[in-house]
C-alpha positions in Angstrom: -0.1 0.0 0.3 -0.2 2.5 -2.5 2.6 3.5 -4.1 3.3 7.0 -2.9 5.4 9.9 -4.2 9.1 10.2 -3.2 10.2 13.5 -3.4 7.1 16.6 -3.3 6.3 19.0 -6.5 8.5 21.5 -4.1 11.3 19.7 -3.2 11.9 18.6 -7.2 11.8 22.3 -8.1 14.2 23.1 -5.5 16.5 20.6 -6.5 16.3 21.9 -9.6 16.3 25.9 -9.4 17.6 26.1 -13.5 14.2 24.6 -15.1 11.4 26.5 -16.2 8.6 25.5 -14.5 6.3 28.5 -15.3 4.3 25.9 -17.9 3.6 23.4 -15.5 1.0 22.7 -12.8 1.8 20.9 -9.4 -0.8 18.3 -10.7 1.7 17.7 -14.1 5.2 17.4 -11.7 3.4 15.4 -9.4 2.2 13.1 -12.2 5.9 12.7 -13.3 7.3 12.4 -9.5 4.9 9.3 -9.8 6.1 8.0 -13.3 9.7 8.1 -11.5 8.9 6.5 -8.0 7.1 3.8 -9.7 10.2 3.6 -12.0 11.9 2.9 -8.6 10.0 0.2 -7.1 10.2 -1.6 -10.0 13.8 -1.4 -10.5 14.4 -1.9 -6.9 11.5 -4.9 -6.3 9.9 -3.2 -3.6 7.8 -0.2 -2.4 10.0 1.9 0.1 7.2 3.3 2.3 6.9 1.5 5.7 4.7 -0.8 6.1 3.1 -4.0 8.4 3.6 -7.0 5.8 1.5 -9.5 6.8 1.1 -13.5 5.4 4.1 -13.3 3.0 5.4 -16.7 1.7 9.1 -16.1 2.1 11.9 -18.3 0.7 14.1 -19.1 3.5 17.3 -21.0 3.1 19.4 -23.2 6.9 22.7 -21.7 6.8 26.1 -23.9 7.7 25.8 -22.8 11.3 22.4 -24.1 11.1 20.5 -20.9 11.3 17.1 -20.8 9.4 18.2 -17.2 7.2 14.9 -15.9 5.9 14.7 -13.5 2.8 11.7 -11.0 2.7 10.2 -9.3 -0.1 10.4 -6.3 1.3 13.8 -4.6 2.2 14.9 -2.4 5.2 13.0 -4.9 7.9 12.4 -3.0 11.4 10.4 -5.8 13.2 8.8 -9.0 12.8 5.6 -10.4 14.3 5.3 -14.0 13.2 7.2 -16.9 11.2 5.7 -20.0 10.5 7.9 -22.5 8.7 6.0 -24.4 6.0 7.1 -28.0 5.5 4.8 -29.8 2.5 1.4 -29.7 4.1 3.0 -29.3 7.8 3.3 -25.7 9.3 5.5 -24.6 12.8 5.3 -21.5 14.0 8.6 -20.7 15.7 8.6 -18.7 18.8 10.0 -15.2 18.9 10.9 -14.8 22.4 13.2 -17.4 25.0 12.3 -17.8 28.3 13.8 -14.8 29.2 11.8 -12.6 27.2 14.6 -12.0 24.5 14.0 -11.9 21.1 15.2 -15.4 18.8 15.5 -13.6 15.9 18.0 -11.5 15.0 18.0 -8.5 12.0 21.4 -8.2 10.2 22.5 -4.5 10.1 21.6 -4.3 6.3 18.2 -5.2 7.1 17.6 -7.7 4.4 16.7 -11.3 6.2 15.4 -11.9 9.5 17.4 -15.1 11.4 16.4 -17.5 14.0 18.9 -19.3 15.5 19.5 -23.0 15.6 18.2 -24.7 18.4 17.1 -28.2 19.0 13.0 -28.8 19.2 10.9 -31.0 18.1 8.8 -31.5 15.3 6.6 -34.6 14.2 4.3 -34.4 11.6 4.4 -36.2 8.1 8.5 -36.0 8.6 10.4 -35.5 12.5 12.6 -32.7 12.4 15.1 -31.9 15.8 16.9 -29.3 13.9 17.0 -26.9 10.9 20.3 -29.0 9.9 17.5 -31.9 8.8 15.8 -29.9 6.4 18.8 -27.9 4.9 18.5 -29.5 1.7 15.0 -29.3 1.3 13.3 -26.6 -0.6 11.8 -23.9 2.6 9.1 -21.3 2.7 8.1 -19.4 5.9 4.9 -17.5 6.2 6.2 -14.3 8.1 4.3 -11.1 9.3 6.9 -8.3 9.4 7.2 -4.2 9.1 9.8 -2.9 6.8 10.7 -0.2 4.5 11.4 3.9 5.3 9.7 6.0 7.6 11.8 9.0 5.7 13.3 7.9 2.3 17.0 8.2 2.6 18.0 11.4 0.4 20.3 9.5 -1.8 17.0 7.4 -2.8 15.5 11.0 -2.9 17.9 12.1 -5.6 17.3 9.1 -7.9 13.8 9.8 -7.6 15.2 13.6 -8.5 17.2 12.6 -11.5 14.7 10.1 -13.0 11.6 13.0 -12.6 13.9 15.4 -14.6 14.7 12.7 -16.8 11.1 12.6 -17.7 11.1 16.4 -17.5 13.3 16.5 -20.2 12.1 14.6 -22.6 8.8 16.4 -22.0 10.2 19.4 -22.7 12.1 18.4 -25.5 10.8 15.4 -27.1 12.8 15.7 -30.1 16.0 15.8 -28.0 17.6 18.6 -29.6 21.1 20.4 -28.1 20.5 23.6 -30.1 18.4 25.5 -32.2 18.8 28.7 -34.3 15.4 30.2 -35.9 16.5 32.3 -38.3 17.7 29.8 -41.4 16.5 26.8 -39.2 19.2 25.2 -38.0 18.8 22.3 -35.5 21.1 20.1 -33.5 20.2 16.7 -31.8 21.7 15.5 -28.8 23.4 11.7 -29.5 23.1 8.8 -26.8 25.9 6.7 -27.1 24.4 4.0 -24.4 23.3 0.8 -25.8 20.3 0.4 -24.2 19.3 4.1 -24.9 19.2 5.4 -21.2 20.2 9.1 -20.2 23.1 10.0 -17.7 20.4 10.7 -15.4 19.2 7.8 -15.4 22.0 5.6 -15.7 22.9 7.5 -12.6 20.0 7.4 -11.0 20.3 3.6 -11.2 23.8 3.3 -9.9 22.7 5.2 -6.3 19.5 2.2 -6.4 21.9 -0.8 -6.5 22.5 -0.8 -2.4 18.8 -0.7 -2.0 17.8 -3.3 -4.8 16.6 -6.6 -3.7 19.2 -9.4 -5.3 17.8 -12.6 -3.7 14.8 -14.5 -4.5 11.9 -13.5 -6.9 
């Protein structure tokens, strides 16, 4: 999917009712809305609209219960239609429903992995498996089909996308970063960053709400 636009034109000047916005278009604050949201996916690792994911090579990892813990690309998982686990040349797919019609995989409540229980079955291809135990030291991938991210962005995800457009903004609007400025005589003041890596408050604060949402496991 596309990346998409987290917070509207309108809701960025509401948000921010001391700006002058008389010199700007909806067109221009959309364009830096954009700038900002893909700003987030990157820092994050993944879009946050919701979406059907489908054919994904997943790293997946057997836990010491012996549950086969899964790690998707995409964060905030609300379903999942398929896993097939990938063995060398040999793939499985693992069934998603017992005999009762219940669901074998479970979603932990932060929504990050998808895992399927241990169970014994068997396996024989180039290697016999009866458990995910036997393959726990083995490098695993699963090819999963799954639907994750946010119908409705969370508003705390809405006002790093806030403080990262008016970060932009800004610097816009003041590309010499100045803190003052008297005409008469021509005197001029500069604001001074003290950050080491040359971010603003905005965005160093932007970045702090991310971290919950920020995807720490895999590539």
């Amino acid at each position: 999917m596309s990346n998409m636009n987290y917070i509207t034109p309108a809701e960025f000047e509401q948000f921010n009712p001391e700006l002058d916005f008389s010199q700007y278009t909806n067109a221009t604050i959309s364009g830096m809305i954009s700038r900002a949201s893909k700003y987030m996916d990157s820092y994050l690792q993944y879009t946050l609209q919701l979406e059907a994911v489908v054919d994904e090579k997943a790293e997946a990892v057997v836990n010491s219960t012996g549950e086969l813990v899964v790690y998707t690309r995409k964060l905030n998982i609300q379903s999942v239609q398929s896993i097939k686990l990938n063995v060398g040349p040999t793939a499985v797919e693992l069934q998603l429903l017992n005999g009762n019609g219940q669901s074998n995989v479970q979603i932990p409540s932060r929504r990050t992995s998808m895992v399927y229980p241990w169970m014994p079955f068997a396996w024989t291809g180039t290697v016999a498996i009866t458990n995910f135990f036997s393959i726990r030291s083995w490098d695993i991938y699963a090819t999963v089909a799954y639907t994750a991210g946010y119908a409705d962005i969370p508003d705390d995800l809405k006002d790093a996308c806030n403080l990262l457009t008016k970060d932009i903004f800004i610097r816009q609007s003041n590309p010499q970063n100045l803190s003052s400025m008297r005409q008469g005589g021509i005197s001029m003041s500069f604001n001074t960053n003290n950050n080491p890596e040359g971010k603003s408050w905005m965005k160093l604060q932007a970045e702090s709400m991310m971290n919950e949402y920020k995807r720490v496991v895999g590539v």
